[in-house]
ROFI-892371 format. One record per atom (N, C-alpha, C, CB): residue in one letter; atom name; x, y, z. Coordinates in steps of 0.1 Angstrom, whole numbers, plus 5000, padded with zeros to 4 digits. Glycine has a CB too. Layout:
N
<r 'A','CA',<X,Y,Z>>
...
//
This chain:
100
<r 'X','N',<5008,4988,5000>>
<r 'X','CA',<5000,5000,5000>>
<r 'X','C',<5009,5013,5000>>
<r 'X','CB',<4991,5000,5012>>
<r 'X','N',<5021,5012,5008>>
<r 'X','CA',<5027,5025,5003>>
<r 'X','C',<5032,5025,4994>>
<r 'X','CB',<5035,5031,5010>>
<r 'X','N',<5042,5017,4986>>
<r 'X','CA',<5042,5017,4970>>
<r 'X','C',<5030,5030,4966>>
<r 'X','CB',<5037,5000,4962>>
<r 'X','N',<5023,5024,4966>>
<r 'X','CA',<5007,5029,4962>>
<r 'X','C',<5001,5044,4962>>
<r 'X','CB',<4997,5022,4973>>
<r 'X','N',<5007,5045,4970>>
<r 'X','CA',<5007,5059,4978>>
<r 'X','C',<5017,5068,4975>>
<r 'X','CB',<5008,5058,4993>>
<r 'X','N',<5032,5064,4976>>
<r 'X','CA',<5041,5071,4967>>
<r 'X','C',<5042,5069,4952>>
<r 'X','CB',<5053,5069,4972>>
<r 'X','N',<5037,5064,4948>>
<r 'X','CA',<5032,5062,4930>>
<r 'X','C',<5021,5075,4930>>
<r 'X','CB',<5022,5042,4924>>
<r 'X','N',<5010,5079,4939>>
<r 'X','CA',<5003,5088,4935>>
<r 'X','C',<5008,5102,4942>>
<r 'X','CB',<4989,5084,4938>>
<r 'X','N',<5017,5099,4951>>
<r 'X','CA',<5022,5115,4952>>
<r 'X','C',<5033,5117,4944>>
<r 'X','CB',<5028,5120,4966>>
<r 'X','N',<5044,5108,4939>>
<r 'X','CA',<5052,5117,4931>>
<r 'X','C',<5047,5118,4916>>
<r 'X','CB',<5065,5112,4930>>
<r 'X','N',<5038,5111,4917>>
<r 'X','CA',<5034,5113,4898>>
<r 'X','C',<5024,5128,4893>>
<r 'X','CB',<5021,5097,4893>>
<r 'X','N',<5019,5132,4910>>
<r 'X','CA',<5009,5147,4909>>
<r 'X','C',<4997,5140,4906>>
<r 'X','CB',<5013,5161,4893>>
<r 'X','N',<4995,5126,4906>>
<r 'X','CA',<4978,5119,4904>>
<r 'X','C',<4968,5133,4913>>
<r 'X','CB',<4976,5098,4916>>
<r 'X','N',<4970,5135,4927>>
<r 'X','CA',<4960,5145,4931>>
<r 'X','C',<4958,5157,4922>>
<r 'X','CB',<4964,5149,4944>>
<r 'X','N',<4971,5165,4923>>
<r 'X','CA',<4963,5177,4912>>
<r 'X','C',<4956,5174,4905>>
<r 'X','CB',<4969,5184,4902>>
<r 'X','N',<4960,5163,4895>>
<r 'X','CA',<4952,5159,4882>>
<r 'X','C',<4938,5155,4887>>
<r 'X','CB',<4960,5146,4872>>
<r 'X','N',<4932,5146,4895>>
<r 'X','CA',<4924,5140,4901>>
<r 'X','C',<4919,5157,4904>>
<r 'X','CB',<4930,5128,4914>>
<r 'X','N',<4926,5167,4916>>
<r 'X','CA',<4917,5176,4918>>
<r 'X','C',<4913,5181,4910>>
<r 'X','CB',<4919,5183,4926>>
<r 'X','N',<4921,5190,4898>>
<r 'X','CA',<4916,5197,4889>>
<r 'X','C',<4905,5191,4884>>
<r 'X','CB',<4924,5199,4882>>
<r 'X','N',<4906,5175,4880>>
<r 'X','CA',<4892,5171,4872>>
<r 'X','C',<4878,5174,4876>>
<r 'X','CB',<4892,5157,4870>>
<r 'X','N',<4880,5167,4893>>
<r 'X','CA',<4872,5170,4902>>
<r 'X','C',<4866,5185,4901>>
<r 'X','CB',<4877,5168,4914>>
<r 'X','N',<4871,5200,4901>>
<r 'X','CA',<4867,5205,4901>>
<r 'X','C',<4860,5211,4891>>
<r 'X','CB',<4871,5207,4907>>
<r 'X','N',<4870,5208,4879>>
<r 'X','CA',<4864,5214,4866>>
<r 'X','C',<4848,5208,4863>>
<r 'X','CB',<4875,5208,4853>>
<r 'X','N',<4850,5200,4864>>
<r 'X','CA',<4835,5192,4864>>
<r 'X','C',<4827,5200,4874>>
<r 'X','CB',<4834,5175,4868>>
<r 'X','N',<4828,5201,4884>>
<r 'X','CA',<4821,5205,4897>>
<r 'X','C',<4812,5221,4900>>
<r 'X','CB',<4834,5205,4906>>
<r 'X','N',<4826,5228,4888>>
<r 'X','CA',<4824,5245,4889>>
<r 'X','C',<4816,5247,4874>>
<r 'X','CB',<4843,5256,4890>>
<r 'X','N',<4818,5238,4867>>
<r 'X','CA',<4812,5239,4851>>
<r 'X','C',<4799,5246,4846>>
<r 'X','CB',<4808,5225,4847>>
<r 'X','N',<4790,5238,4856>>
<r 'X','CA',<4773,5244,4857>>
<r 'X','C',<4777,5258,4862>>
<r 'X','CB',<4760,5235,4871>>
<r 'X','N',<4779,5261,4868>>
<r 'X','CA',<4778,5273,4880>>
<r 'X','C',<4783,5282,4869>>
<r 'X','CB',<4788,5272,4897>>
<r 'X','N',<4801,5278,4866>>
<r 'X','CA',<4802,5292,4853>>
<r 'X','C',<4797,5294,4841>>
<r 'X','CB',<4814,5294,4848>>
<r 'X','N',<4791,5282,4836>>
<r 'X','CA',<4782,5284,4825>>
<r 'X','C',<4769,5289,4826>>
<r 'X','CB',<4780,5275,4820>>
<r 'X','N',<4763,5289,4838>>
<r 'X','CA',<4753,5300,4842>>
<r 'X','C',<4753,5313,4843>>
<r 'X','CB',<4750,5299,4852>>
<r 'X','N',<4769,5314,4850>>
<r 'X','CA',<4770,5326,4855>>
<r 'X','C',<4774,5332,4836>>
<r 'X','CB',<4785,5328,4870>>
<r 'X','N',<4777,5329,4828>>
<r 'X','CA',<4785,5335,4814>>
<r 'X','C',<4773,5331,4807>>
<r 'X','CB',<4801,5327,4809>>
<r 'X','N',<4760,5325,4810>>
<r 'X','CA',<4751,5327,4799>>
<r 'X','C',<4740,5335,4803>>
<r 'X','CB',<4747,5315,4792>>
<r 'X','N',<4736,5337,4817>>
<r 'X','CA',<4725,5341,4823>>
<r 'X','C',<4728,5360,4827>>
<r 'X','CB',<4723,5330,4835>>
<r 'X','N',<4742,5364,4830>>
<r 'X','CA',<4751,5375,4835>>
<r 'X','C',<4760,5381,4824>>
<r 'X','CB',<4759,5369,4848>>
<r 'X','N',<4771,5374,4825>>
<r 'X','CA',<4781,5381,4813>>
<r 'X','C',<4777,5384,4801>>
<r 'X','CB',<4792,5372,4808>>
<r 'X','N',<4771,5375,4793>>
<r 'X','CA',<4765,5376,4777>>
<r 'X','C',<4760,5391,4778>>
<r 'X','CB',<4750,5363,4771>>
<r 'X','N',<4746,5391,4782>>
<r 'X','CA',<4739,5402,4778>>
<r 'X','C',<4744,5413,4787>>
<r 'X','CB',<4725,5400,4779>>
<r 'X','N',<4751,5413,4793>>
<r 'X','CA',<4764,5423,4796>>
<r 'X','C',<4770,5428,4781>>
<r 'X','CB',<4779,5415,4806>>
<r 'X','N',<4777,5419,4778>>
<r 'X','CA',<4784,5422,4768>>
<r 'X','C',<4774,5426,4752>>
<r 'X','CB',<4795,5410,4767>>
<r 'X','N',<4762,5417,4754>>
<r 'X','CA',<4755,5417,4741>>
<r 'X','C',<4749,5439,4741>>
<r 'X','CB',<4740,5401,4742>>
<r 'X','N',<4747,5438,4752>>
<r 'X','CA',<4744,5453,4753>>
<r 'X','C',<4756,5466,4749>>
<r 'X','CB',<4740,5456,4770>>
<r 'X','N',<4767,5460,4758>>
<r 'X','CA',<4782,5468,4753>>
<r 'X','C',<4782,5469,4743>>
<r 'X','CB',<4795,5462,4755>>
<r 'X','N',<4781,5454,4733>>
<r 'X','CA',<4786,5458,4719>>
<r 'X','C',<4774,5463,4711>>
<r 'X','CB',<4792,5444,4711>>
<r 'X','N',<4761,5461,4715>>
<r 'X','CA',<4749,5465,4708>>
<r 'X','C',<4743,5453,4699>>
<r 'X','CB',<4752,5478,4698>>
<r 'X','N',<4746,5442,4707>>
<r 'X','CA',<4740,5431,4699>>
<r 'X','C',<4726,5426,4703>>
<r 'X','CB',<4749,5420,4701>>
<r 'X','N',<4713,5424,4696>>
<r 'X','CA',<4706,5422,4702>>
<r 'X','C',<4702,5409,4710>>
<r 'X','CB',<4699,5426,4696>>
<r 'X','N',<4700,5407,4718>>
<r 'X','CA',<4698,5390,4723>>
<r 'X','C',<4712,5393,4732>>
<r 'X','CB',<4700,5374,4706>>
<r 'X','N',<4715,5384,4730>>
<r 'X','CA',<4731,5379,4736>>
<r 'X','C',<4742,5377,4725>>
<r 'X','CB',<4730,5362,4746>>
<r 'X','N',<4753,5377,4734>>
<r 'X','CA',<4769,5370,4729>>
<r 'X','C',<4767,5361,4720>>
<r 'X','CB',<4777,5362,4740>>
<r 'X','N',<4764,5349,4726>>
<r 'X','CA',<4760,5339,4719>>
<r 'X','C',<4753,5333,4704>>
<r 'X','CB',<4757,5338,4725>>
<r 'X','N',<4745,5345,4700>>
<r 'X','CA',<4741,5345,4690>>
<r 'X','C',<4745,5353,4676>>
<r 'X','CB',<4732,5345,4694>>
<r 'X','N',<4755,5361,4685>>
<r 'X','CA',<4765,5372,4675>>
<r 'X','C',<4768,5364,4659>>
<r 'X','CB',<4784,5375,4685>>
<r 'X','N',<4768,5369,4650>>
<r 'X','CA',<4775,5360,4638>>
<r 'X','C',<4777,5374,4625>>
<r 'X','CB',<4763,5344,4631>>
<r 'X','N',<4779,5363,4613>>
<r 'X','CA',<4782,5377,4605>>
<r 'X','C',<4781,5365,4596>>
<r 'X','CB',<4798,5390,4607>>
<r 'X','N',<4775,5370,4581>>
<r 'X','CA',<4773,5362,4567>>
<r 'X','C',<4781,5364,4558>>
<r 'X','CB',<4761,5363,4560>>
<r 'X','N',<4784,5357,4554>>
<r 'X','CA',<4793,5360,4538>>
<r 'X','C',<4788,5351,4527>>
<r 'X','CB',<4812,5355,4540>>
<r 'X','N',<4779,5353,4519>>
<r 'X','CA',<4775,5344,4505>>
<r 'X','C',<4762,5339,4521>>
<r 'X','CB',<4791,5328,4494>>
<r 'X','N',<4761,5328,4515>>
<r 'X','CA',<4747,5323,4522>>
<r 'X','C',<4753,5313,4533>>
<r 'X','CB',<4734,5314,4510>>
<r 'X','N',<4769,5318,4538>>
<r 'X','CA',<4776,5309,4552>>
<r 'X','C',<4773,5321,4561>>
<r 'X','CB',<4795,5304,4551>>
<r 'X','N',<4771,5314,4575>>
<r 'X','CA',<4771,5322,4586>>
<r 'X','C',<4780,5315,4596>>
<r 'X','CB',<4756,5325,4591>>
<r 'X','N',<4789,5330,4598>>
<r 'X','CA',<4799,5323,4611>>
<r 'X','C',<4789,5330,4622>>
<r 'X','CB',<4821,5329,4612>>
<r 'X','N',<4790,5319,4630>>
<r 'X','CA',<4788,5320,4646>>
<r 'X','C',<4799,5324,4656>>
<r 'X','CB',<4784,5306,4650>>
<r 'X','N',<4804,5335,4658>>
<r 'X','CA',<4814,5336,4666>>
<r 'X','C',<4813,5343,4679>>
<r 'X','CB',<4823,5342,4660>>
<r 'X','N',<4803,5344,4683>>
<r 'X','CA',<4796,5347,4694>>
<r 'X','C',<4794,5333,4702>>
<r 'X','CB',<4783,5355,4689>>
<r 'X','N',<4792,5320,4697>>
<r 'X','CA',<4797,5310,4707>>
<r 'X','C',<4806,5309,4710>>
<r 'X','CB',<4797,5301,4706>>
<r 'X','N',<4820,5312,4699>>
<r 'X','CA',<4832,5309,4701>>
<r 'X','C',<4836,5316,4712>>
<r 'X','CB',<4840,5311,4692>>
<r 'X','N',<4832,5332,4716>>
<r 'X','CA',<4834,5338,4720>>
<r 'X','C',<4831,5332,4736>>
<r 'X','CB',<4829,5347,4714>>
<r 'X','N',<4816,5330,4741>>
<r 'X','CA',<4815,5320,4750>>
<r 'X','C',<4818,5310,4755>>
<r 'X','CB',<4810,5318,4750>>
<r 'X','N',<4820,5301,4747>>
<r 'X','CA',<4830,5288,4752>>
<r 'X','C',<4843,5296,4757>>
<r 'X','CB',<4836,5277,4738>>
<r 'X','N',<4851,5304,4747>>
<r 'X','CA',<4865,5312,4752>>
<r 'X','C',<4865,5317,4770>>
<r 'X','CB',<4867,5329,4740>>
<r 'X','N',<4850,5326,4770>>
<r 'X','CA',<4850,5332,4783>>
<r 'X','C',<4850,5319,4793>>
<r 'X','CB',<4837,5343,4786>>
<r 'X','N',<4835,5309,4792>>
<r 'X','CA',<4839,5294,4801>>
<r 'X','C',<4848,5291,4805>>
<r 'X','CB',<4840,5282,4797>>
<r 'X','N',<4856,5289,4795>>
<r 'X','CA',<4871,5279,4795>>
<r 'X','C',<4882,5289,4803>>
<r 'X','CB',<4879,5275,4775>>
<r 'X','N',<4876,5302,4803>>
<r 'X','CA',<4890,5310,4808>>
<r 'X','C',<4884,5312,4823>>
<r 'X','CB',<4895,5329,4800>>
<r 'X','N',<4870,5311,4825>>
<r 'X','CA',<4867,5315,4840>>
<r 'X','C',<4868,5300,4848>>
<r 'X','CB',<4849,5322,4842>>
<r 'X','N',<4868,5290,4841>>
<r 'X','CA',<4869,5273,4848>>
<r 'X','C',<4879,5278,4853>>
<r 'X','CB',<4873,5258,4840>>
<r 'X','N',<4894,5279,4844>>
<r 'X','CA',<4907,5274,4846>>
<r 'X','C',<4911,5287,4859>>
<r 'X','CB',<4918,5274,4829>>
<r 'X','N',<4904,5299,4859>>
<r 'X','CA',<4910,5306,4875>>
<r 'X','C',<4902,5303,4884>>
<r 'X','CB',<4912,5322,4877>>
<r 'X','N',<4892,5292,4883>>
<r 'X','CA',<4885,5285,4896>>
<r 'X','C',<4892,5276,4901>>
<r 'X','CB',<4871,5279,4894>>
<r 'X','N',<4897,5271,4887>>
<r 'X','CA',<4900,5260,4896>>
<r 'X','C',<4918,5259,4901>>
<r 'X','CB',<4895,5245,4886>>
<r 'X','N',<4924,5274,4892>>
<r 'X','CA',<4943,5272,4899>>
<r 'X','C',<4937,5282,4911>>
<r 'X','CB',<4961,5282,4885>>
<r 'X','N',<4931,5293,4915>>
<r 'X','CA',<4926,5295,4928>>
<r 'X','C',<4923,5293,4938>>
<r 'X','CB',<4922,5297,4928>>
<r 'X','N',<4912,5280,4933>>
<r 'X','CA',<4911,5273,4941>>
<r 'X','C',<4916,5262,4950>>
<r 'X','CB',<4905,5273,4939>>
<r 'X','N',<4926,5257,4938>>
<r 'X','CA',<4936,5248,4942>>
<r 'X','C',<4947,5256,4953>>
<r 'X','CB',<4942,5243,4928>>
<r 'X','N',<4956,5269,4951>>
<r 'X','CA',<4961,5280,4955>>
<r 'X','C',<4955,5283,4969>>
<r 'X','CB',<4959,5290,4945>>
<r 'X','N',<4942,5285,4971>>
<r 'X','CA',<4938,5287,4986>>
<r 'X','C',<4935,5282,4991>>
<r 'X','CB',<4932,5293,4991>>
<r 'X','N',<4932,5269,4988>>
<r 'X','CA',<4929,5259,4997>>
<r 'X','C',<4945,5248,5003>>
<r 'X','CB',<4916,5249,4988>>
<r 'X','N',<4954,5251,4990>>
<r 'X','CA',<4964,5243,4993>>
<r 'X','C',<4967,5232,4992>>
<r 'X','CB',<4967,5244,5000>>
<r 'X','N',<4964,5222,4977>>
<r 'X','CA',<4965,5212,4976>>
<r 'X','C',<4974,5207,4966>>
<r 'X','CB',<4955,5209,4976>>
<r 'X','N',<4980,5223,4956>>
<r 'X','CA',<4992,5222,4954>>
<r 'X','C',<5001,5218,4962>>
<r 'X','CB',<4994,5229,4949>>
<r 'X','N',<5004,5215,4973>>
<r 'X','CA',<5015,5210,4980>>
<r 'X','C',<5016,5194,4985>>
<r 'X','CB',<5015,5219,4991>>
<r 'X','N',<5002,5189,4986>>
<r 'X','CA',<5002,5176,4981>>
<r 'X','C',<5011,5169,4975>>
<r 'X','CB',<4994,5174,4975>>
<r 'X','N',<5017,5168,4967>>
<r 'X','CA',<5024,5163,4956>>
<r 'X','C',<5039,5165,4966>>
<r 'X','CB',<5020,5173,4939>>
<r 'X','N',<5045,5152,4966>>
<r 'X','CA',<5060,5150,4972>>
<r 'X','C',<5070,5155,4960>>
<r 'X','CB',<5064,5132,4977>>
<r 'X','N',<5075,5162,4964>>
<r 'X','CA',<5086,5165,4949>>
<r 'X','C',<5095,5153,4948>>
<r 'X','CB',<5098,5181,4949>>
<r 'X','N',<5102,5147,4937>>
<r 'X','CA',<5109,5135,4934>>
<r 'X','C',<5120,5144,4939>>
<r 'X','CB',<5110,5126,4919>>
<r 'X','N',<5131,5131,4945>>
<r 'X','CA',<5145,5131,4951>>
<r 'X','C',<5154,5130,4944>>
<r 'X','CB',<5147,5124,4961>>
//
């Protein structure tokens, strides 16, 4: 069992394990908070009607959607400082034994 145990602290298994844990965890909550709050924040800033999300622009009879892109981008950037933050104040970066 300790084998076991030092195989999951020097390899960083916990970060990886926590981060997953939380990414999953905080997901709902920032995708609420960035489709229900942020968007029509911004959809008003830029003068879009509706929301972010539905932003696009045509060229011949194609339409880019880049107002999702835009959204996913904000997600993916508000996950990743929930979860190095949160990892950071709670302190679980230190978990991990540094190799000798």
């Amino acid at each position: 069992m300790k084998g076991f145990i030092d195989f999951i602290r020097e390899q960083g298994v916990v970060g990886l394990a926590v981060g997953f844990i939380l990414g999953g965890a905080v997901s709902k909550l920032v995708t609420a908070l960035i489709t229900d709050i942020i968007n029509p924040v911004l959809g008003i800033i830029l003068g879009l009607a509706g929301d972010l999300k539905s932003a696009s622009f045509g060229v011949g009879a194609a339409r880019f959607l880049y107002g999702d892109l835009i959204n996913v981008f904000i997600d993916f950037v508000v996950v990743s400082l929930v979860v190095y933050f949160g990892v950071k104040i709670i302190g679980l970066d230190r978990l991990d034994k540094k190799k000798e």
